[in-house]
N, C-alpha and C positions, 0 to 999 in steps of 0.2 A: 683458625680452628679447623681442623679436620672434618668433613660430612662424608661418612661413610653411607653406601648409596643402600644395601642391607638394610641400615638402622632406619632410615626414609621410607625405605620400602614394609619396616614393620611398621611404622606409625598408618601407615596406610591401610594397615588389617584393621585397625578400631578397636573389634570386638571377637573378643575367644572364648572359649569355653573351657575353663581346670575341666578334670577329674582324676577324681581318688579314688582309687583300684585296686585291688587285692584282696588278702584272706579277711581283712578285719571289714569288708565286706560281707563277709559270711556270719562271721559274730554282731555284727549289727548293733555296735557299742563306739562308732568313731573311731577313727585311723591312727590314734596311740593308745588303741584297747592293751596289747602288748605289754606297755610300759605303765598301765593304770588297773584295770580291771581285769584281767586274766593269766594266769601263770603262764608265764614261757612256756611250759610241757601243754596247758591246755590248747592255747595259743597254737601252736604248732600241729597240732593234730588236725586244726582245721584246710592244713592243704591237702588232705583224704577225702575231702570233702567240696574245694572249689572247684567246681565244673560251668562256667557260664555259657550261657544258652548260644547255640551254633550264629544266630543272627544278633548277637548283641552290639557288635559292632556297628554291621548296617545301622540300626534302628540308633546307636547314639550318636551317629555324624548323622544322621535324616536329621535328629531332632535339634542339633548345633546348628546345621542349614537350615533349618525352618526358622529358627530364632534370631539369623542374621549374622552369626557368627563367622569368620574367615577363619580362627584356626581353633585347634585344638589343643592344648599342652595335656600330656596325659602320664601320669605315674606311673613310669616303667620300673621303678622301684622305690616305694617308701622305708619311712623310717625302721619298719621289721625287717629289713633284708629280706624281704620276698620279691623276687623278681620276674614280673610279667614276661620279660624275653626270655629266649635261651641262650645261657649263660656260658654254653660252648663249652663244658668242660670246668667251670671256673668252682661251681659246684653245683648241686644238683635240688638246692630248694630253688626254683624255680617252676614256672606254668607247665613247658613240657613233662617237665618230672611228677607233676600233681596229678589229682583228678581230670583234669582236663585234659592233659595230652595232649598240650600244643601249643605253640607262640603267639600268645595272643596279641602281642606288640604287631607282629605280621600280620594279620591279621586288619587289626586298627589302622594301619599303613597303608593297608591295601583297600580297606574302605574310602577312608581319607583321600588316597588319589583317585579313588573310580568317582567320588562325590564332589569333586573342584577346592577340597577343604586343605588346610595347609598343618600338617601334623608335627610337633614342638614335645620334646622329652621333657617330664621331669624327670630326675634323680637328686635320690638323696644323697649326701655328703656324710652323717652321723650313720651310723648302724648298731643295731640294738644285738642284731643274731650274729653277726662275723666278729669270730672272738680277738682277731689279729686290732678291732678297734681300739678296744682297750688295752691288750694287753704287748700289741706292738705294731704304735701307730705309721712310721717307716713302710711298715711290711703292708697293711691296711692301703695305703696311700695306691700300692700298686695295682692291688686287687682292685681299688677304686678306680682306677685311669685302664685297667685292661679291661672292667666293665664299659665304660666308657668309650672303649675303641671297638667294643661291637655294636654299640650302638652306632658311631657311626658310619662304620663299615659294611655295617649288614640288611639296610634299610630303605639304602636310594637317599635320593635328597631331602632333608629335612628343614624344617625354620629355624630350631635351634634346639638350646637345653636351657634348663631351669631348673637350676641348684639352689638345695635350701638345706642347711643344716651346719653351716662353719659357725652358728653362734654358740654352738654346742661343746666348741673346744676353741674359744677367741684367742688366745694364749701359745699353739699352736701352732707349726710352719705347716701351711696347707699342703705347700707347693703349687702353688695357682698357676706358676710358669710351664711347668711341662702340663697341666691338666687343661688350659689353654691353649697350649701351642698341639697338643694332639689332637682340639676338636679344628683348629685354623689347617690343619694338615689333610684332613680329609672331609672338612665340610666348610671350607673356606667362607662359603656367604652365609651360615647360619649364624643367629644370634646368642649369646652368651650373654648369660641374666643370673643372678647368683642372689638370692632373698635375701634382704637385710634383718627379717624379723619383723615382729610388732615394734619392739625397740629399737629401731635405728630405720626406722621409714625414710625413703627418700635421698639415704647418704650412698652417696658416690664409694665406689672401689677401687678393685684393681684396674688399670687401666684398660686392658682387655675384654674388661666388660660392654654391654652396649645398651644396659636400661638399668634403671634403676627403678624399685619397686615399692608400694605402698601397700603393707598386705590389711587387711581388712580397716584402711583409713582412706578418708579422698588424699588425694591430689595435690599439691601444690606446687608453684612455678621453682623448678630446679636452679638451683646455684654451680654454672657452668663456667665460674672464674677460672677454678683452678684447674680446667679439665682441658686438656691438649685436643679432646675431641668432641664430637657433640655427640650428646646420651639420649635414649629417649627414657619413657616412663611408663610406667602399669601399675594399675590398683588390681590387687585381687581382691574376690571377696564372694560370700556363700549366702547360700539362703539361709541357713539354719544357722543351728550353735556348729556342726562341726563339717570337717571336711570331708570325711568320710562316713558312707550309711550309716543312721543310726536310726530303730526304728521308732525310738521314743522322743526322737528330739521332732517338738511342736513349738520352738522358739523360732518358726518363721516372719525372715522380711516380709513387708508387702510390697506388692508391684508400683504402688507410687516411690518407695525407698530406693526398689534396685535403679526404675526408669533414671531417677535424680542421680545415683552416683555414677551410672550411665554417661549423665549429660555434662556433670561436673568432670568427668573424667577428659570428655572433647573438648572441655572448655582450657584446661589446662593442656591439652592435645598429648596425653595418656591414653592409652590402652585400658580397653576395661576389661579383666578376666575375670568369668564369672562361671562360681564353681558345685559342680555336681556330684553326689558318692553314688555311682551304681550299688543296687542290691547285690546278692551273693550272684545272683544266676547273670548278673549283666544289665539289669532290664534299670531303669531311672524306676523311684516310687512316684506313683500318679500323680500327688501333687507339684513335684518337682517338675514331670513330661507338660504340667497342665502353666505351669509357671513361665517356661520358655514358649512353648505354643505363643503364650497371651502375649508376653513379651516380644514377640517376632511380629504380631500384630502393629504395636506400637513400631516396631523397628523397620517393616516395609513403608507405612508411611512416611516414612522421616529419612529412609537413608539415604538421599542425595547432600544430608545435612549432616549425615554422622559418619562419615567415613576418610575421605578428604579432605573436606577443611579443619582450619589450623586455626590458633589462635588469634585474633585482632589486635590487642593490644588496645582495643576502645572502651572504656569506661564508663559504666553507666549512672547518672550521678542518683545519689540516695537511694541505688539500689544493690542490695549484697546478693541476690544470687541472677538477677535476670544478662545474660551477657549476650558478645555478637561476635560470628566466627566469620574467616574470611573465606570464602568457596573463589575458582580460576577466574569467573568474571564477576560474580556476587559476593551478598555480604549474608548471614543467616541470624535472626532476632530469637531466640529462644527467652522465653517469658513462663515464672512459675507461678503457681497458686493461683492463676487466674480462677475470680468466683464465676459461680452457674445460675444463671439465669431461672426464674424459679419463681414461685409461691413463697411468701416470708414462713408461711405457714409448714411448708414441705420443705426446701432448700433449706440445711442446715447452716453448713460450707459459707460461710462467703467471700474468702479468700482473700487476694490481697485488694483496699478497695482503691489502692490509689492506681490509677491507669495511666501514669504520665512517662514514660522513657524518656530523660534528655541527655545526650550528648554531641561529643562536637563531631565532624565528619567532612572530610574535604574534600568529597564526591557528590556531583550530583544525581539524586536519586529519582529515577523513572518510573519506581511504583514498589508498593508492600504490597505481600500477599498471604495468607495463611497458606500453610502449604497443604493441609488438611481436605479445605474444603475450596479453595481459589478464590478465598472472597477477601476482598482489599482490606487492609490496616490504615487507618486515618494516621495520616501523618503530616508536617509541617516543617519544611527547613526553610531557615535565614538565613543565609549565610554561611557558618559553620553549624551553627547550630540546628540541629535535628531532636524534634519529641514526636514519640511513636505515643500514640492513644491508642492503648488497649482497651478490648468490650469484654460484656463476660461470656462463657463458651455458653452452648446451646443447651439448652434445659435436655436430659436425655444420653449427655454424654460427658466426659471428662477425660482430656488426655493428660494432664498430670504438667506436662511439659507440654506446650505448644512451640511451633517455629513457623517462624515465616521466611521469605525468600526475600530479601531484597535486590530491586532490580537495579541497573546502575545504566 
């Protein structure tokens, strides 16, 4: 099997940050406003009107960096045919030609490298406003792949692209070959990642690709028989109901939901993309700036644990989510639901109460530690056999996920 040293190199990022950008931005109704709640004509009028605030960029790579994040994928054109770059000619509903007055993709690009962050295209595949979609998809095809060669022509090196919309015409010769071999022609190490949908999580493509994805579902160990190369994986997934700003969507995760499919993501050694709608002007809504902040809290703690190590392959017995990842010279125990120490009276919580971890392990181990606080984990090996006894966290605090280091 093939290991393309790119696809190694993206498992290595861990953790990204989507975002979904543009006019339906401004409408504040979710990122297929377009196609559900607004007339075309209304719809359109809103590029008179996007102007994002000169620093909006800075402030959303600070906030991906504070969070923990290594890249960014960012919607350089969704499913309305509005496109954040300039489109060179191709047509003129784009950022330059709006309110704004200017490429905002350069922009993001050029924050992204001043900031250490690694910047990743989406583009869509379906188009709702170029009428060659429907009505002469041939001619579409090319417009799509000349959009395509400015991005990667025009931009410096990027981590990849990230397609989403072939589910929209399955029936259809995409042409995957030349729309492939144009991005291997001028951006040789970037990654190509092509969304399967809610409906087809996790399955494999064209060969060309190099991740397959799980969009708003965890995780699971890929099926790499049939594949001449090896793939990696990504879960996307949002706080709210939608991708893009919506100012009434109050169906927020909570920080212990994202932390878990976070963990579950490492455990199956996925990528976590986790995704943001800036407002019209650019700026994250506070709850969202206040959700990664916290998040980055938990994610400084931990990241000697959540970035490079890989899966173990070690099995924990009678227990469904506590697993152990393998780091260059350790091993890493991540343990959920642990209960809080407490008053029966005050502690609600009491989590999970069985504290026993056993499985087998053919290393012998020099010491457990929380990595939190450095204070040891009781443990016991025989032989192969190894049980970690866990305690409950300290009254005062709760990290959702604990990990410890194991020393070897």
């Amino acid at each position: 099997m093939i290991i393309e040293k790119r696809i190694k190199n993206f498992e290595n990022l861990g953790f990204g940050m989507f975002v979904h950008f543009g006019l339906y931005s401004v409408h504040g109704k979710g990122e297929w406003a377009y196609n559900i709640n607004i007339t075309p004509n209304e719809y359109e009028k809103l590029f008179y009107s996007f102007c994002p605030d000169k620093d909006w960029a800075k402030n959303l790579v600070s906030t991906a960096k504070g969070a923990g994040c290594k890249y960014i994928t960012i919607t350089t054109r969704h499913h309305d045919g509005f496109s954040l770059y300039d489109t060179c000619g191709l047509n003129e509903y784009d950022a330059p030609h709006s309110l704004a007055g200017r490429d905002l993709i350069r922009e993001f690009v050029d924050e992204c490298n001043k900031q250490g962050i690694i910047p990743f295209f989406y583009h869509t595949l379906l188009d709702w406003h170029e009428k060659s979609y429907k009505e002469n998809f041939p001619e579409y095809l090319k417009y799509l792949r000349a959009s395509v060669e400015i991005l990667c022509k025009n931009y410096g090196k990027i981590g990849g692209l990230w397609f989403d919309g072939m589910w929209d015409k399955k029936e259809e010769n995409w042409e995957e070959d030349e729309l492939y071999s144009l991005i291997r022609k001028y951006q040789p190490d970037a990654m190509i990642i092509n969304n399967t949908g809610l409906s087809a999580r996790g399955e494999l493509g064209h060969i060309e690709l190099d991740s397959v994805t799980f969009e708003r579902g965890r995780p699971s160990p890929i099926n790499l028989d049939d594949s001449p190369k090896y793939i990696a994986s990504e879960m996307c997934q949002i706080f709210g109901n939608y991708w893009g700003y919506a100012k009434r969507d109050f169906n927020f995760k909570s920080l212990r939901e994202i932390i878990e499919d976070f963990c579950v993501c490492r455990r199956y050694g996925a990528n976590y993309l986790l995704n943001v709608g800036p407002m019209g002007n650019g700026q994250l809504r506070p709850l969202d700036k206040a959700m990664l902040d916290a998040l980055g809290e938990w994610v400084s703690i931990y990241s000697d644990a959540l970035y490079l190590p890989r899966p173990s392959g070690i099995e924990i017995e009678n227990k469904e989510k506590n697993f152990i990842l393998k780091g260059k010279d350790c091993y890493y125990f991540f343990a959920y639901g642990l209960e809080v120490s407490g008053n029966v009276n005050v502690e609600l919580s009491k989590g999970n109460p069985d504290h026993t971890n056993i499985f087998s392990f053919d290393k012998k181990i020099k010491s457990i530690k929380w990595i939190d606080n450095n204070e040891d984990v009781l443990f016991n090996q025989d032989g192969d056999k190894v049980t970690i006894t866990t305690t409950p966290q300290l009254y005062g605090e709760h990290l959702v996920v604990k990990i410890a280091k194991i020393e070897l």
